[in-house]
KETI-52358 format. One record per residue (C-alpha): residue in three letters; y, z, x. Coordinates in Angstrom, 2 decimals, padded with zeros to 5 digits. Example, Ala and Ser with C-alpha at 12.3 -4.5 7.8 and 13.67 -1.06 7.14 Angstrom:
+-----+---------+---------+---------+
! res !      yy !      zz !      xx !
+-----+---------+---------+---------+
! ALA ! -004.50 !  007.80 !  012.30 !
! SER ! -001.06 !  007.14 !  013.67 !
+-----+---------+---------+---------+
// end
This chain:
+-----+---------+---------+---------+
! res !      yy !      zz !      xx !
+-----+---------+---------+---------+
! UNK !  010.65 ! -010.08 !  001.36 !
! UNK !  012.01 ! -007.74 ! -001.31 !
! UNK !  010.48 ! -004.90 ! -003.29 !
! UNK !  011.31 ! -002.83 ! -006.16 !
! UNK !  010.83 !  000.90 ! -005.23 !
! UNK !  007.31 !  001.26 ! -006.54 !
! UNK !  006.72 ! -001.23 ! -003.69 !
! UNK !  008.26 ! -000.47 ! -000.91 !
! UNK !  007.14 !  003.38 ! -001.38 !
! UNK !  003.55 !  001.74 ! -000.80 !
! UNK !  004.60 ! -000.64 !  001.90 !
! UNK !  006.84 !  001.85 !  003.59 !
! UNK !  003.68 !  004.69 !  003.45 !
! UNK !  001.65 !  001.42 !  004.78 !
! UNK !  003.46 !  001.22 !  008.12 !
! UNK !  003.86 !  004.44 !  008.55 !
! UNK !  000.18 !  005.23 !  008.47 !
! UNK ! -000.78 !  002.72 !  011.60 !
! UNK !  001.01 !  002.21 !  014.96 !
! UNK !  003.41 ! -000.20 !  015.33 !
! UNK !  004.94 ! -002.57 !  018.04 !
! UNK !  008.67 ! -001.04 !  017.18 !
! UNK !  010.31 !  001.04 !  014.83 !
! UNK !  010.95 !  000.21 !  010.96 !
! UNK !  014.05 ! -000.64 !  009.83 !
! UNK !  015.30 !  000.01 !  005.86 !
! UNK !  018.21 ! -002.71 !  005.37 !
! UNK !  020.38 ! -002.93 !  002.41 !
! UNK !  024.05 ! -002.85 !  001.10 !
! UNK !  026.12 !  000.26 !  001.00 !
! UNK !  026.01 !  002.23 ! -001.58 !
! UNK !  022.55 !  000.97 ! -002.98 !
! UNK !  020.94 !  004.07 ! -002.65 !
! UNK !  018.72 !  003.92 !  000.89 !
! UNK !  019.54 !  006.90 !  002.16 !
! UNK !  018.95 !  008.48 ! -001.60 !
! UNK !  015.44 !  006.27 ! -001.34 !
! UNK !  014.82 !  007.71 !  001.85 !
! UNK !  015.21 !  011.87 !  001.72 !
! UNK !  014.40 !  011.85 ! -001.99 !
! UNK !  011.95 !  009.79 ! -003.62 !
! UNK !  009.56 !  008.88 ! -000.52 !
! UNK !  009.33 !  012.50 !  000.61 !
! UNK !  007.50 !  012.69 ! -002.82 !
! UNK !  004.64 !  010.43 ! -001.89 !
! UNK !  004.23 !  011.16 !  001.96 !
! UNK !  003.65 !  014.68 !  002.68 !
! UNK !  001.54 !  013.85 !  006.12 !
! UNK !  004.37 !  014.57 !  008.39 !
! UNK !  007.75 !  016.56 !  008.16 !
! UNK !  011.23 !  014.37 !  007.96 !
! UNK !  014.04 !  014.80 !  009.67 !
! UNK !  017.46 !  013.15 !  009.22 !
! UNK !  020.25 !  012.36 !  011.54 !
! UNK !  023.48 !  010.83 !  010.70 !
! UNK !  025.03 !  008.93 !  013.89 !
! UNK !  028.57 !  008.64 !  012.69 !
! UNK !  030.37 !  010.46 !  015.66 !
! UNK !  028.16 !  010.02 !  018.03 !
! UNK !  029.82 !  008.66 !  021.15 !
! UNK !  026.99 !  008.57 !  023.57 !
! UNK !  023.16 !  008.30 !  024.21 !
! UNK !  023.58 !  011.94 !  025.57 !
! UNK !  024.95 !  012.74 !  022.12 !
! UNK !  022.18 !  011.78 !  020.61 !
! UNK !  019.85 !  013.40 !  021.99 !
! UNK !  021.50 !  016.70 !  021.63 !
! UNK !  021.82 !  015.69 !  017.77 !
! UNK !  017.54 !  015.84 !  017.98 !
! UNK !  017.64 !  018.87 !  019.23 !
! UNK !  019.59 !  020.23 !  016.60 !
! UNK !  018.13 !  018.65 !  014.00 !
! UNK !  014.39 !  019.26 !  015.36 !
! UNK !  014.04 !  022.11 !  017.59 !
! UNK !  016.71 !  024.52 !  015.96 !
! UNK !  014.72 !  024.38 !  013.19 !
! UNK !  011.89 !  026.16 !  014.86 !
! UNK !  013.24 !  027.98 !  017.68 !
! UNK !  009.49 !  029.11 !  018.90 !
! UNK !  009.00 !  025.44 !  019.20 !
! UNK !  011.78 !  025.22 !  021.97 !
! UNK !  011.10 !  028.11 !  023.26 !
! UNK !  007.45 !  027.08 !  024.10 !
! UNK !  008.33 !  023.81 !  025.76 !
! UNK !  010.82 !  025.69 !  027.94 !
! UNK !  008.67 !  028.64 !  029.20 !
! UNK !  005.88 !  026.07 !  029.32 !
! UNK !  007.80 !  023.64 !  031.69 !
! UNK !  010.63 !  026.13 !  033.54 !
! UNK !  008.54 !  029.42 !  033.71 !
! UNK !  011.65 !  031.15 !  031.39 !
! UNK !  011.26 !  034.09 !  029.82 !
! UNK !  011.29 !  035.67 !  026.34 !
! UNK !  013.75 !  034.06 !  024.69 !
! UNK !  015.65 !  035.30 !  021.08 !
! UNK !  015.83 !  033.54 !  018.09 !
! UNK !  017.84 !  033.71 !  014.50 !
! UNK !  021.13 !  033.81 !  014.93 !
! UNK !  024.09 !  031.06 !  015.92 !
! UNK !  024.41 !  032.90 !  019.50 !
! UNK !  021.15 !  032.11 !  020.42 !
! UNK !  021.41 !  029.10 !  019.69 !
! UNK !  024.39 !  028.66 !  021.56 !
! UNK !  022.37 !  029.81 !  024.69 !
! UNK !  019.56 !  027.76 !  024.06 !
! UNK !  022.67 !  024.88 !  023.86 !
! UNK !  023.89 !  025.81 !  027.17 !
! UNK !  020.50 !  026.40 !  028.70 !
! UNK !  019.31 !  023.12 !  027.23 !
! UNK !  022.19 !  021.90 !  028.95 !
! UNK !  021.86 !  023.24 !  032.73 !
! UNK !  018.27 !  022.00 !  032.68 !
! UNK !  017.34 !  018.91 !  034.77 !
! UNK !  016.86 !  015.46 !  033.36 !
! UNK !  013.21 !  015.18 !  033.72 !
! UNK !  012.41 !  018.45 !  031.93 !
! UNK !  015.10 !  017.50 !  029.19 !
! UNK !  012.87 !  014.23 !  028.76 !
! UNK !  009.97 !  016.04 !  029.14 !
! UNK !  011.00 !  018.04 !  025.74 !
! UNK !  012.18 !  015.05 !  023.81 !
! UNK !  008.47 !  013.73 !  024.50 !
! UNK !  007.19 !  016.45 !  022.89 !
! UNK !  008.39 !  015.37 !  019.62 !
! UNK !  007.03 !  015.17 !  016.15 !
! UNK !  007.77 !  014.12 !  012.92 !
! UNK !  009.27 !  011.16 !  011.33 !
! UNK !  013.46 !  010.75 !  012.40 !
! UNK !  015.47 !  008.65 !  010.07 !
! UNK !  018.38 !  007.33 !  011.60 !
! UNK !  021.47 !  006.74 !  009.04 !
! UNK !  025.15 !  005.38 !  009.64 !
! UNK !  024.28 !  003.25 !  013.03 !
! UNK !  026.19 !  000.50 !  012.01 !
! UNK !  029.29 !  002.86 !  011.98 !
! UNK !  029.11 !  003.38 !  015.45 !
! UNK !  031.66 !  001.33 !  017.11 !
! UNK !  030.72 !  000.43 !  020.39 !
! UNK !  027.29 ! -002.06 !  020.19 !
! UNK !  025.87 ! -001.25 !  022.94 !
! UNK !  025.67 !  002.34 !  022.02 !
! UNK !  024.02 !  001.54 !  018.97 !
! UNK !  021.72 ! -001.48 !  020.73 !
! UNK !  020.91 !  001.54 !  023.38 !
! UNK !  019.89 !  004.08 !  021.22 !
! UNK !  017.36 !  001.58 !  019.19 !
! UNK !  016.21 !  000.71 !  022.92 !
! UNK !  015.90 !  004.72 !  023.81 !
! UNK !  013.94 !  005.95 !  019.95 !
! UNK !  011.62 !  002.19 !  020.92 !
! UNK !  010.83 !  003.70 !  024.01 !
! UNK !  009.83 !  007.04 !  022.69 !
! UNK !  007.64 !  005.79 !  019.79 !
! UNK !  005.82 !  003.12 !  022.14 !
! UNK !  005.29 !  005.93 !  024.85 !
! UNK !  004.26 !  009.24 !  022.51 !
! UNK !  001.03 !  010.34 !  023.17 !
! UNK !  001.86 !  012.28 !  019.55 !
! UNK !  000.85 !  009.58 !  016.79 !
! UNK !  002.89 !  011.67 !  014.28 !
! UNK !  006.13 !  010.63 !  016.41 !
! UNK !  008.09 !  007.75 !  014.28 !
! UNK !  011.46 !  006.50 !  013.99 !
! UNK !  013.13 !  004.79 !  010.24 !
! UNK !  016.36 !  003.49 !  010.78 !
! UNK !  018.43 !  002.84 !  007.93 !
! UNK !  021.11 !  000.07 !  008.26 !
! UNK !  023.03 ! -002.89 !  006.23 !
! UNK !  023.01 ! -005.38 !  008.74 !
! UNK !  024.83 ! -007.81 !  006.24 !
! UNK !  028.43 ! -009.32 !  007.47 !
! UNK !  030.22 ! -006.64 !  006.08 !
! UNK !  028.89 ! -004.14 !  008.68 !
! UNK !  028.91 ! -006.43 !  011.42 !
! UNK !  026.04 ! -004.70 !  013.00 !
! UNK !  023.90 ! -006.67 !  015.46 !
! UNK !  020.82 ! -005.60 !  017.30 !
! UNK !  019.92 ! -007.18 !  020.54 !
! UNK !  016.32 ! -008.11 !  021.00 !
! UNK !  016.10 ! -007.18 !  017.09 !
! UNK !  012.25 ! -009.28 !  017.66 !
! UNK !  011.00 ! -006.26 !  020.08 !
! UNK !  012.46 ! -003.42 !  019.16 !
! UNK !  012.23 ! -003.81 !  015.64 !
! UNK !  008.25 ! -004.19 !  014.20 !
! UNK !  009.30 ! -004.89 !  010.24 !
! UNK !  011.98 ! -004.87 !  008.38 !
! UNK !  012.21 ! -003.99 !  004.67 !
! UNK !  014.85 ! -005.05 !  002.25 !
! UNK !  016.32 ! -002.47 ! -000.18 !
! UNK !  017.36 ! -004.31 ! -003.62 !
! UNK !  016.85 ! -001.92 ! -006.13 !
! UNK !  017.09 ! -002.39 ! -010.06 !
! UNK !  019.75 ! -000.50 ! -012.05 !
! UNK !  017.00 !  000.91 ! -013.91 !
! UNK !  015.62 !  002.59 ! -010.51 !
! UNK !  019.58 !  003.38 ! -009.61 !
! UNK !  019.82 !  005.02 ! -013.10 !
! UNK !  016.65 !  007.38 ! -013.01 !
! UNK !  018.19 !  009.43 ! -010.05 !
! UNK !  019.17 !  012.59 ! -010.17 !
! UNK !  022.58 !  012.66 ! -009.75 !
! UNK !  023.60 !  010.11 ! -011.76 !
! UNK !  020.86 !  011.35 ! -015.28 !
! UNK !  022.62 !  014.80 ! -014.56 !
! UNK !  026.04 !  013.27 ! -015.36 !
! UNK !  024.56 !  011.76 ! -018.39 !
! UNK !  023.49 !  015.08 ! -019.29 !
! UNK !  026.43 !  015.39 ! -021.28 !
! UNK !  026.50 !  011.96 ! -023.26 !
! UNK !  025.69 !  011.57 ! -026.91 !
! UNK !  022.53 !  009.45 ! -027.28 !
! UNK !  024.70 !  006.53 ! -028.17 !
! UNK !  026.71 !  006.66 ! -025.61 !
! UNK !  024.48 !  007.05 ! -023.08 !
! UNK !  022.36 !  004.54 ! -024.00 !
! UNK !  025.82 !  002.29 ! -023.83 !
! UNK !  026.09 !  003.26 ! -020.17 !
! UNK !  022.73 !  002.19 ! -019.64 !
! UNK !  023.19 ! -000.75 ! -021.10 !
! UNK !  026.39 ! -001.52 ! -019.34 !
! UNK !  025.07 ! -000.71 ! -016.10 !
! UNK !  022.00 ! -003.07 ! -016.85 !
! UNK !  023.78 ! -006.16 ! -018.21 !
! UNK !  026.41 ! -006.03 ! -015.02 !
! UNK !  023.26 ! -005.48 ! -012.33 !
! UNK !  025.60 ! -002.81 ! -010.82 !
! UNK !  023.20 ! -001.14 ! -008.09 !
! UNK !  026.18 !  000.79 ! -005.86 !
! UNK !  026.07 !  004.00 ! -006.39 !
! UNK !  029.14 !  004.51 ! -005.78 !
! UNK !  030.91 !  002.66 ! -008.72 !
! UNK !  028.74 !  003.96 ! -010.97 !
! UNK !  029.57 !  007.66 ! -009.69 !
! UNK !  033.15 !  006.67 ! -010.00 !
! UNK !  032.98 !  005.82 ! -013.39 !
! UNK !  030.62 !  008.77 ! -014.20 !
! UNK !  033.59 !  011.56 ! -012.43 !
! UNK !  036.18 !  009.74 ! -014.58 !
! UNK !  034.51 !  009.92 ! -018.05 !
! UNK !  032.17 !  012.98 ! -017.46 !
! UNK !  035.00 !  015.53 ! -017.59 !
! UNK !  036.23 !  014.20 ! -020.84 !
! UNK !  032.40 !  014.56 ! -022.21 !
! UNK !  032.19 !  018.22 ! -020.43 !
! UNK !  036.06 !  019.14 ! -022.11 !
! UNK !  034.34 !  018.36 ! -025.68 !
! UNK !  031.14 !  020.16 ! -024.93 !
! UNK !  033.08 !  023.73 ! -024.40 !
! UNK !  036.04 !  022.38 ! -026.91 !
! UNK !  033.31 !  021.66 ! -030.38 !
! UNK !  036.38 !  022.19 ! -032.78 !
! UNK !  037.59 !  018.66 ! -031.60 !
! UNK !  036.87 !  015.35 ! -032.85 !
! UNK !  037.83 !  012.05 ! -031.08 !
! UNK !  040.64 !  010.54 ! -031.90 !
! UNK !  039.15 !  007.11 ! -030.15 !
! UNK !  035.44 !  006.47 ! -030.74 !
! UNK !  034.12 !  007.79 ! -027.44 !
! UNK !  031.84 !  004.30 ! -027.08 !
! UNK !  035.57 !  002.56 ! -027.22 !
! UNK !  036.84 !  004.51 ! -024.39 !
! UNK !  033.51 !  004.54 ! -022.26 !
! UNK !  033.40 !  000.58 ! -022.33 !
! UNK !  036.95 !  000.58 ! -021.78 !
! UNK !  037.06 !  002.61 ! -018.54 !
! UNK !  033.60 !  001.06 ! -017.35 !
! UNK !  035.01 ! -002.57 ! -017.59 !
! UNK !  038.21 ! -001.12 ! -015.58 !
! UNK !  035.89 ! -000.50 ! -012.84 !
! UNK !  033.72 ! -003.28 ! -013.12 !
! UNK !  036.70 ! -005.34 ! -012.47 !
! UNK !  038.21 ! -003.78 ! -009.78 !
! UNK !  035.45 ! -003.27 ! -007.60 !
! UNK !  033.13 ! -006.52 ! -008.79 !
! UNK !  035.14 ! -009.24 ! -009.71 !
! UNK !  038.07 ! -007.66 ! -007.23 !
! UNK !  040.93 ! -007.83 ! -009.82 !
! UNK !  044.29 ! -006.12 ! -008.58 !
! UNK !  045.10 ! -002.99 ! -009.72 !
! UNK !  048.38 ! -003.36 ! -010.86 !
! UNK !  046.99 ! -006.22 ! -013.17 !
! UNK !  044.69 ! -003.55 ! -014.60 !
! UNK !  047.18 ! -001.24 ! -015.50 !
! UNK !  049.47 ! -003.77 ! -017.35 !
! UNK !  049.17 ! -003.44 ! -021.16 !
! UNK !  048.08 ! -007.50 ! -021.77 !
! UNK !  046.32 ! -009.00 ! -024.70 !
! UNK !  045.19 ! -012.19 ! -023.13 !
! UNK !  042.23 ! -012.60 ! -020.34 !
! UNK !  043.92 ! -013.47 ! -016.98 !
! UNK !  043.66 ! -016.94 ! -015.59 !
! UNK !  044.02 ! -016.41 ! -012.29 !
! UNK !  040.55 ! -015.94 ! -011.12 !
! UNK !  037.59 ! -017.66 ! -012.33 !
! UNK !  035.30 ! -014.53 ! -012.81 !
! UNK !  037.57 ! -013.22 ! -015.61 !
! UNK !  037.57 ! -016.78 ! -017.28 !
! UNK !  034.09 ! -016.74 ! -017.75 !
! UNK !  032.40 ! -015.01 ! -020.72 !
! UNK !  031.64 ! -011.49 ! -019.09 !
! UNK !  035.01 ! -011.49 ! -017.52 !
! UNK !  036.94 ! -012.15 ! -020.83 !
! UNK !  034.48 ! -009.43 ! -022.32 !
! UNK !  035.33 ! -006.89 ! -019.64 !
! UNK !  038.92 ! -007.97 ! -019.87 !
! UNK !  038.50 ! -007.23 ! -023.64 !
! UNK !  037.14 ! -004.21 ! -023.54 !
! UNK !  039.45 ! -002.85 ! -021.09 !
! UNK !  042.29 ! -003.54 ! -023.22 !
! UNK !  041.28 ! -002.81 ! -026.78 !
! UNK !  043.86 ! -002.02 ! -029.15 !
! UNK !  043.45 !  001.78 ! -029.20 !
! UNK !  043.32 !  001.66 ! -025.37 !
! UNK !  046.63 !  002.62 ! -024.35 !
! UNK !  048.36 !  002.20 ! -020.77 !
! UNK !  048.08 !  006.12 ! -019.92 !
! UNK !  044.59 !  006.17 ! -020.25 !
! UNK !  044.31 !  003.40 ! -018.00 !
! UNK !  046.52 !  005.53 ! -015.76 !
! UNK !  043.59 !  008.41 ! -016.22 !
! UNK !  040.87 !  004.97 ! -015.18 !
! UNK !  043.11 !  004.71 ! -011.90 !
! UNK !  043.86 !  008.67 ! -011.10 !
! UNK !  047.46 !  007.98 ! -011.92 !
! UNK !  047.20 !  010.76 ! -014.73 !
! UNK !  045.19 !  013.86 ! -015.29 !
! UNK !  042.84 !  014.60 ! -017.78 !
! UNK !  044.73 !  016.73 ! -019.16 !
! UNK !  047.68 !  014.12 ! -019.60 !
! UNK !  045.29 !  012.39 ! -022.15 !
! UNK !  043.64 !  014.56 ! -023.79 !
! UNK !  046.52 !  014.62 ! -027.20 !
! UNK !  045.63 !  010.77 ! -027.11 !
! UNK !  041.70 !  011.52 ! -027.32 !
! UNK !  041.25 !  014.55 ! -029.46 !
! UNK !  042.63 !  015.69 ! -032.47 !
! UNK !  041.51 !  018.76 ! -034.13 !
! UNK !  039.80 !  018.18 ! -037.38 !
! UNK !  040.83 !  020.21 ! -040.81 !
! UNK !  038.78 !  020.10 ! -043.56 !
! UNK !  039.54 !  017.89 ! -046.46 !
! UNK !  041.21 !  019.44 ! -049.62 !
! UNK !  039.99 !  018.43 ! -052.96 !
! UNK !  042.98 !  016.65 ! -053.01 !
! UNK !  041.98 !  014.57 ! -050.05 !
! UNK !  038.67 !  014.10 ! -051.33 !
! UNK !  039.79 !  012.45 ! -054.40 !
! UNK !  041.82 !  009.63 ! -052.89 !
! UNK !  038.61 !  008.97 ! -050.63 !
! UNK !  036.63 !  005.42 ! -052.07 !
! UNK !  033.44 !  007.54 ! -052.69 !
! UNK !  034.11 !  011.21 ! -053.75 !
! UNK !  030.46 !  011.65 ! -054.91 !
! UNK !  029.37 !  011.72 ! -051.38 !
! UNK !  030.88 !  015.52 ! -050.94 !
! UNK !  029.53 !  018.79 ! -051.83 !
! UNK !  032.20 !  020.07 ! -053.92 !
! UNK !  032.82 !  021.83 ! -057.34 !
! UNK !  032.83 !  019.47 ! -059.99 !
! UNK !  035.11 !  021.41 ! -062.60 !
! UNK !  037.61 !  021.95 ! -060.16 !
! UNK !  037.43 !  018.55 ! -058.58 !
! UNK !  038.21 !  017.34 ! -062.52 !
! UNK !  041.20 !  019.37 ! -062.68 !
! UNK !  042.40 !  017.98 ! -059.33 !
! UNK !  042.00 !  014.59 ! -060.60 !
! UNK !  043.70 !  015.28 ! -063.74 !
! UNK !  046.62 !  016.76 ! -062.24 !
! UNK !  046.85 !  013.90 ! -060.24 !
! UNK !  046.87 !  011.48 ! -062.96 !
! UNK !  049.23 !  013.41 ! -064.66 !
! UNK !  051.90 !  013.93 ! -061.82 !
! UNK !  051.69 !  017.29 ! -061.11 !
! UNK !  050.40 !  016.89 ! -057.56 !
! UNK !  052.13 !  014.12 ! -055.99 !
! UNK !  049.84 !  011.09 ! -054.57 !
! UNK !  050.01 !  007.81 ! -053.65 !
! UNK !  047.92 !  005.74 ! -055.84 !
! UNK !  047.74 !  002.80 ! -053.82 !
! UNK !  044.85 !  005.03 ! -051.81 !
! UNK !  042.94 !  004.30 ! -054.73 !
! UNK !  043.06 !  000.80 ! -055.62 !
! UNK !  044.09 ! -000.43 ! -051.46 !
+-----+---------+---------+---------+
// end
């Protein structure tokens, strides 16, 4: 079953609030936002116990991983440690604060005997979100530690004790779980919305800086493509942010490309790369006609993106700056020009003069002299 994230907060807060037969695993594509979900927005709504999160890229062995919850659980209170240790090895005072005590709690943690070491893990408490297991190469690691957390949520005498392990158990990952029916008690799916993708916090700070239109084009963009990975929306955001943040500090410049132009320009660049997987050299050529290679670009949101991405007053070294081929501040003579305020002169070979705030006598003299020759003009301003 799928949920939006108003949902699966209240499903997620749900299981967590009753004992389980196995652990709870969050499942969803990279760069959709779990982890985000996870240490972000549910901490919001579940205050009952303390989280604690654990990455196990690098971890090579079930020994590894246990030393990972120490760090990540006792170090943070060392008066925690030290209490299970004087409690179960009779040792003394023991200091706390700084990195070398925790390097002799390490080593000390290390030269005690397997049974106590177990005995401490037992003692914990808190809810342990497990990230990144499907990056651990060897299987079995990965099918051992699920085995080893199983075994310490069935066994805890503490009911606050519980395990969320985040995963994307589609093909892409290649992650399997052995005896996924036992050790795993329910399973949520993490689909998200763009809506929910575009109300978090890194991505509305980036759209800080956006006019109103403009951001409101993103939105829109981001929307109508269901784009939901975080990570192509943050890599459009870093490529067209700068440009926003340049103007911001730069307010004597005006574009020299309507910014909505270049913003669906640059998003359809990415949109095509990394959803309809166009090649990137076919991106960068300057082309005026929709590739018909590949049916995504022939249908109609292909030949819009395709459009878009090559508008007329796009020009290959901006697509260059889409790519990282360029710099931004290799484009910035193509997207700024610095504005000088219009002459009388100017004024009076504009289609609707009357619009300006401008002195009426001299304005008349302007246009007489004009008429008459003595300021040069082209008249075909006037009647083209």
């Amino acid at each position: 079953m799928e949920y939006s994230n108003s949902n699966l907060i209240v499903k997620t807060i749900h299981l967590l609030s009753q004992k389980r037969d196995g652990l709870i695993l969050l499942d969803g594509n990279w760069g959709t936002g779990k982890t985000y979900f996870i240490k972000h927005r549910l901490p919001n709504y579940y205050d009952i116990n303390t989280f604690y999160y654990i990455s196990l890229l690098g971890i090579k062995s079930l020994s590894d991983f246990k030393a990972k919850i120490i760090d990540c659980y006792y170090l943070q209170d060392i008066n925690t440690l030290k209490s299970g240790l004087e409690s179960l090895s009779g040792i003394g005072s023991i200091t706390s604060g700084s990195p070398a005590s925790a390097n002799v709690i390490n080593n000390m943690f290390n030269s005690i005997g397997a049974s106590v070491r177990e005995n401490i893990l037992s003692k914990l408490d808190g809810i342990f979100i497990l990230d990144d297991i499907e990056r651990i190469s060897d299987t079995s690691l990965a099918n051992e530690i699920l085995t080893y957390c199983h075994s310490l949520y069935i066994t805890a005498s503490n009911p606050n004790l519980d395990f969320i392990i985040i995963a994307n158990s589609s093909s892409e990952s290649g992650l399997k779980i052995e005896h996924k029916e036992k050790i795993i008690a329910e399973t949520l799916h993490y689909n998200p919305y763009p809506q929910e993708i575009l109300e978090m916090e890194i991505i509305k700070e980036r759209l800080s800086h956006f006019p109103q239109q403009d951001r409101v084009l993103f939105e829109d963009i981001a929307k109508n493509n269901e784009i939901v990975n975080i990570r192509i929306l943050m890599r459009m955001l870093n490529s067209i942010t700068p440009i926003y943040e340049h103007l911001e500090v730069n307010p004597h410049l005006s574009w020299s490309i309507p910014s909505t132009t270049l913003l669906n320009s640059m998003c359809s660049f990415f949109i095509l790369l990394f959803l309809h997987n166009r090649p990137l050299d076919e991106l960068l050529k300057s082309q005026d006609l929709t590739p018909t290679s590949n049916n995504d670009t022939s249908s109609d949101s292909g030949s819009r993106l395709w459009s878009s991405l090559n508008n007329y007053k796009i020009t290959t070294e901006l697509k260059k700056y889409y790519s990282g081929h360029s710099s931004l501040q290799d484009i910035l003579d193509i997207l700024f020009h610095e504005s000088k305020p219009l002459t009388l002169r100017d004024i009076a070979s504009l289609t609707r003069p009357e619009l300006y705030e401008i002195n009426e006598d001299e304005f008349s003299k302007t246009l007489i002299n004009l008429i008459c020759r003595d300021l040069n003009c082209d008249f075909y301003n006037w009647f083209g």
